[in-house]
N, C-alpha and C positions, 0 to 999 in steps of 0.2 A: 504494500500500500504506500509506504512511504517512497518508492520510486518511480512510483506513475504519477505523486501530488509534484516532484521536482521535474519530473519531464514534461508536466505541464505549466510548469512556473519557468521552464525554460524556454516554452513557445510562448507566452505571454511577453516573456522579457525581451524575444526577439521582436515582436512587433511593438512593446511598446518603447522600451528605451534605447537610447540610443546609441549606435555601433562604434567601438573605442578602438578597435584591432589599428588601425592604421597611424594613430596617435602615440607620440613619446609619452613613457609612464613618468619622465621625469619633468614634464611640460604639461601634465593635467592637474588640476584646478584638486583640492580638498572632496568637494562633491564628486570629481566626475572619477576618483580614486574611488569614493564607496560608491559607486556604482559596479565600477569594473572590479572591486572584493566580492559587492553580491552576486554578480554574473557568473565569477568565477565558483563562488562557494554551490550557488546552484546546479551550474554544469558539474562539478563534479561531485555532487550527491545524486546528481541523476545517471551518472557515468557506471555507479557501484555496482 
């Protein structure tokens, strides 16, 4: 159960927030760091 709630919080995140892949980690903003923590931590709880 708990890996079909983050694979769906992973297609959510893909449509709603927005795509950081292309950007320096050392050139984003305080927010746009917790964003790409929570992307991260989602993807891979839905990876398990």
């Amino acid at each position: 159960m708990k890996k079909e709630l983050f694979k769906a919080l992973a297609k959510v995140n893909k449509w709603i927030l927005p795509s950081l892949y292309k950007k320096d980690p050392a050139k984003l903003t305080t927010f746009q760091k917790a964003i790409l923590g929570y992307r991260y931590w989602v993807t891979t709880n839905a990876l398990d």
